[in-house]
C-alpha positions in Angstrom: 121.6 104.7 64.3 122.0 105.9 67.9 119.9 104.9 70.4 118.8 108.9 71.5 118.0 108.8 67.3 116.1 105.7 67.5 114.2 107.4 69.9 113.6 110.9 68.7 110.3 110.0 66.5 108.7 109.0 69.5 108.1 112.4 71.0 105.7 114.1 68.9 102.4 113.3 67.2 99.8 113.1 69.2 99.2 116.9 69.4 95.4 117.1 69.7 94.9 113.3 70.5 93.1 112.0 73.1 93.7 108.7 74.9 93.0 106.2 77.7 95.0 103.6 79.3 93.4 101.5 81.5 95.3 100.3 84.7 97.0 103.2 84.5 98.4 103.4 87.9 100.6 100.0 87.9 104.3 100.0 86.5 103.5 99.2 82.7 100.6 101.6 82.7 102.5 104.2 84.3 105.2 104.1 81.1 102.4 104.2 78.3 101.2 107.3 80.5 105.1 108.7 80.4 105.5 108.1 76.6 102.3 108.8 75.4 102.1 112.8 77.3 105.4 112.8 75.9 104.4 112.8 72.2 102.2 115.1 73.0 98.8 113.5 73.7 96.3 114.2 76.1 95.7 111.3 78.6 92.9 109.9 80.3 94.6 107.3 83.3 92.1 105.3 84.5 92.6 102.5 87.6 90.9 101.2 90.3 93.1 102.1 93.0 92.6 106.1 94.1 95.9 106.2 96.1 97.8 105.4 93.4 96.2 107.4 90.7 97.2 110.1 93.2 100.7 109.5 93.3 100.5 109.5 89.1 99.5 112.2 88.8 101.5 113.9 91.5 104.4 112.4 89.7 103.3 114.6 86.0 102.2 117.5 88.0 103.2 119.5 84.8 101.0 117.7 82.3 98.6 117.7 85.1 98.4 121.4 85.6 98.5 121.8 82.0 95.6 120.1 81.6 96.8 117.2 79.9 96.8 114.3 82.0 93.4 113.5 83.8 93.2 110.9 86.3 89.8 108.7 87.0 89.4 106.2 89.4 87.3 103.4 87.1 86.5 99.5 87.8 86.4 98.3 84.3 85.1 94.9 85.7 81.9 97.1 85.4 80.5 98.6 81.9 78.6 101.5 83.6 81.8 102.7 85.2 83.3 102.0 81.7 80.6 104.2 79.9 80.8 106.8 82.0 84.9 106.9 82.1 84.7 107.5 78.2 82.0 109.9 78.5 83.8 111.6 81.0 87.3 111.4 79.0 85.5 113.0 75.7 83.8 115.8 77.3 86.7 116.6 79.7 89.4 116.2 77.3 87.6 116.8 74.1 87.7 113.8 72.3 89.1 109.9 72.5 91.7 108.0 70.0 93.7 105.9 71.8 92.8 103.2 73.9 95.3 101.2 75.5 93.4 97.8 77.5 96.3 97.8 80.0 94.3 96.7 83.3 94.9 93.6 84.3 94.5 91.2 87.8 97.6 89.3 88.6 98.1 85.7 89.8 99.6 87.9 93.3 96.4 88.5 94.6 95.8 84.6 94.9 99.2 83.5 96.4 102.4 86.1 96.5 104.7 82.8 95.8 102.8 81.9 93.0 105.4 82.0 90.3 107.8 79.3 92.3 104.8 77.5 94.1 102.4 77.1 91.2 98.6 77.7 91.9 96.4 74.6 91.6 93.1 74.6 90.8 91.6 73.5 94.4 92.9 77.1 95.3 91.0 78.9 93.0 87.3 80.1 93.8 85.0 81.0 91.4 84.8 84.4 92.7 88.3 84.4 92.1 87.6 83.1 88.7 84.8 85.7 87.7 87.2 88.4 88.7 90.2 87.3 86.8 87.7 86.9 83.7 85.6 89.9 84.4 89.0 92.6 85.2 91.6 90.8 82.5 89.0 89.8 79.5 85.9 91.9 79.8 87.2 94.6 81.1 88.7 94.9 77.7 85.5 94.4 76.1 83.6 97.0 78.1 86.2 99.5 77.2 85.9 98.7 73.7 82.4 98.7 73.6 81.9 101.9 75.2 84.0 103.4 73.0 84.3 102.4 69.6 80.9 104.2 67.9 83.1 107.7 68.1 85.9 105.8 66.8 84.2 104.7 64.2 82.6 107.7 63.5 85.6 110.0 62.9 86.8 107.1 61.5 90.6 107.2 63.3 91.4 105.2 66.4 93.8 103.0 67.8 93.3 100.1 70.2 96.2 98.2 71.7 95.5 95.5 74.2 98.1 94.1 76.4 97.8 90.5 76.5 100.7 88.3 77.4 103.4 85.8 76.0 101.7 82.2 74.6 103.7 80.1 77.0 101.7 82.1 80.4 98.3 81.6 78.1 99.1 78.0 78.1 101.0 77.2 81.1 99.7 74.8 83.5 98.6 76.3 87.0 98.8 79.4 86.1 95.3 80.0 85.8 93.0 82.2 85.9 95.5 84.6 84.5 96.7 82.7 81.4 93.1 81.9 79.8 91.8 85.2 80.3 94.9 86.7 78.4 94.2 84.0 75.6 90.6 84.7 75.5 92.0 88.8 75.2 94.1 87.7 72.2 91.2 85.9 70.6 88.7 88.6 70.6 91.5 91.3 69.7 92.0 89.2 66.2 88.3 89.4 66.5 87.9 92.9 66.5 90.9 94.0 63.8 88.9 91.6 61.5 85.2 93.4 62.3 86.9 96.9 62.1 89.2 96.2 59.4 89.1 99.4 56.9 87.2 101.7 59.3 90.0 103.6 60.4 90.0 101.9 63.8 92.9 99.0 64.6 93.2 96.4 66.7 96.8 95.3 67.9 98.3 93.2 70.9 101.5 94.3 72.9 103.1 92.4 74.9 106.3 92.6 76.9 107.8 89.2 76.3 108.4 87.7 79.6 108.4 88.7 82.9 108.3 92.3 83.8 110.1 94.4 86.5 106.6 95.6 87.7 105.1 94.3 91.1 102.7 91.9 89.0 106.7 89.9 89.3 107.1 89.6 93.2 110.2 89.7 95.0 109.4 86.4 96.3 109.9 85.1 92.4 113.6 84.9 92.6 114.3 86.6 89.8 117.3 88.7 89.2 115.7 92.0 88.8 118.0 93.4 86.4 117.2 90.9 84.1 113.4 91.5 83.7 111.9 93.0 81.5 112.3 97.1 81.5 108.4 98.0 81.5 109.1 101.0 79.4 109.7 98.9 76.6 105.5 98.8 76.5 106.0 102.3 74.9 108.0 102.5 71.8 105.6 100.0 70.1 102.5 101.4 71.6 103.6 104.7 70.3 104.8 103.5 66.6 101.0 102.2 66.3 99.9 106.0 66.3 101.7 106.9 63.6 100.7 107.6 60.3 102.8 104.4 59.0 101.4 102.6 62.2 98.2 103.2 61.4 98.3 101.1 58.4 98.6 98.0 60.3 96.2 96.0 62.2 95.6 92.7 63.2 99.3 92.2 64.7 101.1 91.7 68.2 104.4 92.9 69.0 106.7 92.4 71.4 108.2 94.8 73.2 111.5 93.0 74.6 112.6 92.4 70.8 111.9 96.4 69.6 115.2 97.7 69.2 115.5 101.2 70.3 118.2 101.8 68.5 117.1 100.8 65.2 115.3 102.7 62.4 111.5 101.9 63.2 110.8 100.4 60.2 113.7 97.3 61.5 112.5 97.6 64.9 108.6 96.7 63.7 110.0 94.0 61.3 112.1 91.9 64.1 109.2 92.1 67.1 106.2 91.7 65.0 104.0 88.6 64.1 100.0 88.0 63.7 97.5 87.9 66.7 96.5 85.2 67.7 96.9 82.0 65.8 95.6 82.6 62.3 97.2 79.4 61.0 94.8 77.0 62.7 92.1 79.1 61.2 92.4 78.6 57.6 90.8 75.0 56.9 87.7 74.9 58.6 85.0 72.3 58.3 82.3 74.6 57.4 79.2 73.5 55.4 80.1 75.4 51.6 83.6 75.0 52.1 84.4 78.3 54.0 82.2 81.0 56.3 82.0 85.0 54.9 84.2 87.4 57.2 
């Protein structure tokens, strides 16, 4: 299969579906933007940062003028601002499906050399701690909370949240960044579990490894053709919608490892594996032998 083939099933689908991505404005959330208004959805791009939200949607002035993409500046580290952004999304775009947790701090805004002079732990505040936990992990939560009853009660949604690759969760002084990703993987196996059968899943994406997106800094050292391509985020992101997609849940996929090229059914099979680590959670010690759910 050719590569433009691969692709083709991407761009259509979403007709009449709503979504949000959150961090909309930076160079992953800009692509889910790109690939989701290109299959056809409406799109809610929410971030923190007004200037840049300008320059997105400046950048789609068609979908823009057409109505389709709406830009909002929102601090998810806050669940009134949260609330209101999918109150705001439903009655300005008539409806919400897709929610893409794609705002994120990164370990920049404590050192710019952080990824060749490793942060310790004497350099991180608390407030520097609380933000990390409040942007990366409840900002998530807040999303999800303030939208899942109308999920749930047209019973269809999708929710992808972006956490990242197990060896940043567990590396050593890369923290805060790498326990509030875990902490995002955790409660996304969580939630596929709790809205298992509803209508409304739950899965991770992740890019694989570092990512040609400012989050990687110059000062890294990296070659920069060899990162990461952040449009990778959208093939799986968009596969999820699908009818076939929508049968899954509970699963993270790594974008570096789709093939574009490949029939979507190959593609899903060689990036995909459970969230989370559901093999340490089989043999609990739990008075009765095992807990219910």
């Amino acid at each position: 299969m050719t590569e433009t083939a691969g692709r083709a099933w991407m761009n259509a689908g979403l007709e009449g579906r709503v979504a949000i991505v959150t961090g909309a404005a930076g160079g992953i959330g800009q692509e889910i933007v790109r690939g989701l208004l290109g299959a056809g959805a409406r799109v809610a791009a929410l971030d923190v940062d007004e200037a840049r939200l300008g320059a997105l949607a400046a950048g789609f002035g068609d979908a823009s003028g057409a109505g389709r993409l709406l830009t909002a500046r929102t601090d998810i580290s806050s669940y009134a601002e949260c609330e209101e952004a999918v109150a705001h999304v439903r009655s300005a775009l008539g409806g919400l499906h897709v929610l893409v947790n794609n705002g994120a701090v990164g370990m920049g805004v404590i050192r710019i050399d952080h990824m060749t002079n490793l942060v310790g732990i004497h350099e991180i505040t608390s407030e520097t701690w609380q933000r990390f936990v409040a942007v990366n992990l409840s900002g998530a939560w807040y999303m999800t909370r303030a939208a899942i009853d109308g999920l749930l009660a047209q019973r269809w949604g999708r929710i992808v949240n972006v956490t990242t690759s197990f060896f940043t969760m567990l590396r050593g002084r890369f923290h805060p960044y790498g326990p509030a990703k875990a902490g995002l993987e955790a409660m996304s196996a969580g939630h596929a579990a709790e809205f298992e059968g509803s209508g409304v899943t739950v899965n991770v994406v992740v890019p694989g490894g570092p990512t040609d997106t400012p989050m990687v800094p110059e000062e890294a050292g990296f070659d920069r053709g060899a990162l990461i391509p952040p449009s990778a985020m959208a093939p799986p992101i968009l596969w999820l919608r699908s009818k076939v997609g929508g049968a899954h849940t509970g699963h993270r996929y790594v974008a570096a490892q789709w093939d574009v090229s490949a029939d979507p059914a190959e593609a899903v099979r060689s990036c995909r594996a459970p969230i989370g680590w559901p093999d340490l959670a089989q043999n609990p010690v739990w008075p009765g032998g095992r807990p219910k759910g």
